[in-house]
C-alpha positions in Angstrom: 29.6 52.6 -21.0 26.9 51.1 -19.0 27.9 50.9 -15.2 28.2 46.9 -13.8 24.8 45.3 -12.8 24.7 45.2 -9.3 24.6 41.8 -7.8 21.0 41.1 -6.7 20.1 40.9 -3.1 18.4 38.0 -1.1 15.2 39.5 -1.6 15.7 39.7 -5.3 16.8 36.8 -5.8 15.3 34.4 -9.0 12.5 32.5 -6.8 13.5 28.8 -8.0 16.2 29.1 -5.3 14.0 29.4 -2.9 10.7 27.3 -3.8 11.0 23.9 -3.5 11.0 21.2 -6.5 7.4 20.8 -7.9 5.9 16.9 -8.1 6.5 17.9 -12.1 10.3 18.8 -11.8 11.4 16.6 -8.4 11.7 12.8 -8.4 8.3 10.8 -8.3 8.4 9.2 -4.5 6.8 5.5 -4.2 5.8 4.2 -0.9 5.2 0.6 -0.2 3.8 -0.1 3.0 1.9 -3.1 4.7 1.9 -6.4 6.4 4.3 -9.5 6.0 3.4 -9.7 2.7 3.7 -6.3 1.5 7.5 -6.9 2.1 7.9 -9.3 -0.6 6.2 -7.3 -2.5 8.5 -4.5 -1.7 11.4 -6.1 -2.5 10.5 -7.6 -6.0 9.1 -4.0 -7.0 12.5 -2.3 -5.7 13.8 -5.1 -7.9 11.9 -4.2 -10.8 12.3 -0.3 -10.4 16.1 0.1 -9.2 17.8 2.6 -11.4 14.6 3.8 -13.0 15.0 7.6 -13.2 13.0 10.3 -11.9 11.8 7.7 -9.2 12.1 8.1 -5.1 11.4 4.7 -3.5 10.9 3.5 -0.2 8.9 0.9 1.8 7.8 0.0 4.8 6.5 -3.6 5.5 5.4 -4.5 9.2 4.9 -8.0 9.9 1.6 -9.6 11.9 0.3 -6.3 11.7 -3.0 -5.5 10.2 -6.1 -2.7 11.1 -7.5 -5.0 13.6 -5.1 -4.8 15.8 -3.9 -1.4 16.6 -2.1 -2.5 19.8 0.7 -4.7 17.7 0.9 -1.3 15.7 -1.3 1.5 15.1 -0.9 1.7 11.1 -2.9 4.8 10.8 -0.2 6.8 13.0 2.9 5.2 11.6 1.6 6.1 7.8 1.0 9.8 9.1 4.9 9.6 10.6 6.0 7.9 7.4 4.2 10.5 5.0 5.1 13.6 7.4 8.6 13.1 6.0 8.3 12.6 2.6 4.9 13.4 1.2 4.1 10.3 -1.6 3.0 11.1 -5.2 2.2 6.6 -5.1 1.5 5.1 -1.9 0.9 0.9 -2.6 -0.5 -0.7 0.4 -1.1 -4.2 0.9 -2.6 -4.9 4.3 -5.7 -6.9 5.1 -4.3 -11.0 5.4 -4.2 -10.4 9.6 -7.4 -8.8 9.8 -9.7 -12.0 9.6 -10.8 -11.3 13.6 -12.5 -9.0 15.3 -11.9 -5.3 15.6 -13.0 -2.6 17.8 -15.0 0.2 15.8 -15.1 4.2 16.0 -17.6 4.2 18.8 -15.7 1.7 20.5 -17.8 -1.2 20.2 -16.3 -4.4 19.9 -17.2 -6.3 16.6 -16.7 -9.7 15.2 -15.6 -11.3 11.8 -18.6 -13.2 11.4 -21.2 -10.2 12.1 -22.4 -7.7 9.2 -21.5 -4.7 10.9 -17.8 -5.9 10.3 -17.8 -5.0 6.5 -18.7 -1.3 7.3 -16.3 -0.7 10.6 -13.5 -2.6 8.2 -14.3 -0.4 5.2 -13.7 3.2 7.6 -10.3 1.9 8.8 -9.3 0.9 5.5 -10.5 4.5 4.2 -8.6 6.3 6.9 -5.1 5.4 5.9 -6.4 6.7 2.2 -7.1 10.2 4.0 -3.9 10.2 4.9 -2.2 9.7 2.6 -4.1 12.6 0.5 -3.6 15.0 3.3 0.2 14.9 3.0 -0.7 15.2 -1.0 -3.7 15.7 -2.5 -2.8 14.3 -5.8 -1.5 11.2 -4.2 -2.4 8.1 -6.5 -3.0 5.0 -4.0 -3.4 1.6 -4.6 -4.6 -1.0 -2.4 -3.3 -5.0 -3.6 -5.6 -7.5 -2.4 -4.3 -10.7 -0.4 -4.0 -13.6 -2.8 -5.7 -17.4 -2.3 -4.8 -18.8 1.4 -3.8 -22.7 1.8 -5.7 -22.8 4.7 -9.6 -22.9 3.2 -10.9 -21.8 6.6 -8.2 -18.0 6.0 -8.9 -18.6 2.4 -12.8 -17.9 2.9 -12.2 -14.9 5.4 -9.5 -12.7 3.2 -11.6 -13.1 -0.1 -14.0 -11.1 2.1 -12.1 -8.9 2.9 -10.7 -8.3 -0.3 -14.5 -7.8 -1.3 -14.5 -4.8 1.4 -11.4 -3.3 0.4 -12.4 -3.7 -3.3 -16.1 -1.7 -2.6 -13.9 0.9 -0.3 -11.4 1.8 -3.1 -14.3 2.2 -5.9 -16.0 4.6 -3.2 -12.4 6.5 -2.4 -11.6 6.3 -5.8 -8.5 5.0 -5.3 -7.5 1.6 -7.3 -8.1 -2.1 -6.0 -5.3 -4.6 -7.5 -7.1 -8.1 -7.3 -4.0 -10.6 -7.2 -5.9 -13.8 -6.7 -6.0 -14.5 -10.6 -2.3 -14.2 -10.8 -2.0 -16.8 -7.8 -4.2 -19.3 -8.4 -4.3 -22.5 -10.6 -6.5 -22.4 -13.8 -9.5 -23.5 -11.1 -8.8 -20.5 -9.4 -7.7 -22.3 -6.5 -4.2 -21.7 -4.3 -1.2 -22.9 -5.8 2.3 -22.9 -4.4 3.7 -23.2 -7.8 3.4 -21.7 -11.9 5.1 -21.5 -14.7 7.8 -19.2 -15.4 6.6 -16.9 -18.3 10.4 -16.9 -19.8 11.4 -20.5 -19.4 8.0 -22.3 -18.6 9.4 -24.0 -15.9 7.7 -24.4 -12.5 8.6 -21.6 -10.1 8.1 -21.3 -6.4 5.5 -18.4 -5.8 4.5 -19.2 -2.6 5.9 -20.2 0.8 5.8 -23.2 2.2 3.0 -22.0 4.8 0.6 -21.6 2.4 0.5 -17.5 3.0 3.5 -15.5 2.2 4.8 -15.0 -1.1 
């Protein structure tokens, strides 16, 4: 009779135990991270996705923050601390309603909303927290949701500009603008606190009553 198989050592041990989950076997991790209202859109997606399987999901929703202010928070560092831990396969960001203000650009220089040197030092901040992102994963899908229509027609005019940068960084990054001003606006395609509820079409609250958050 054959003698018993020895029991195999550490070294020859079957290599799954040792190498970790591929993005194909492990759960899918989604991070949602942004400004005041990247949290409500946090929670409703958390909403929509809880007990979908194979899924990971966190978020990470900063209020009166924004790029042009790294002193209130320096978004580009806390994405690298919040991706250091858990490397995304999704990252959903939804940060720009803050930023109608000046900013300070790479060189330093000191640059305001209503010059056109704005759109460029914008578009390179916006872009850095994309390289992020695909340095923790290189086959991280991000998408960038635009701010919606403002109350205030003076904050109204300044984030549809913004939107327009973020829109012509993403098609450069290649990563995916998600335009919400459509799906919260009137048929004019003006703000609107309220719309019809696609199940009962009743009117439903889908804004606050400040005429920014959702």
């Amino acid at each position: 009779s054959q003698p018993p198989a020895k029991p195999a050592s550490p070294s020859q041990s079957s290599p799954t135990s040792q190498t970790p989950p591929s993005s194909q076997t492990r759960a899918k991790r989604l991070l949602v991270v942004g400004d005041s209202l990247s949290i409500s859109l946090g929670e409703q997606l958390e909403h929509a996705l809880a007990g979908a399987p194979g899924l990971d999901f966190s978020r990470d929703g900063q209020r009166s923050t924004g790029l042009s202010r790294p002193d209130l928070l320096d978004w580009p560092a806390r994405l690298r601390e919040l991706v250091a831990k858990s490397p995304p396969d999704i990252v959903v960001i939804m940060i720009g309603a803050n930023d109608v203000m000046p900013l300070t650009a790479a060189d330093g220089s000191r640059v305001y909303f209503d010059q056109p040197a704005w759109d460029d030092a914008y578009a390179a901040k916006a872009r850095e927290l994309v390289a992020i992102c695909r340095q923790a994963n290189p086959d991280v899908a991000v998408s960038w949701v635009g701010a919606p229509p403002m109350g205030d027609a003076a904050l109204n005019a300044g984030v549809k500009r913004v939107n327009v940068v973020l829109a012509r960084m993403c098609a450069e990054a290649g990563c995916r603008f998600i335009d919400a001003e459509a799906a919260f606006s009137d048929p004019e395609g003006l703000y609107t606190r309220h719309a019809k509820d696609a199940a009962t079409a009743e009117a439903t609250a889908i804004r606050t009553a400040d005429g920014v958050h959702l």
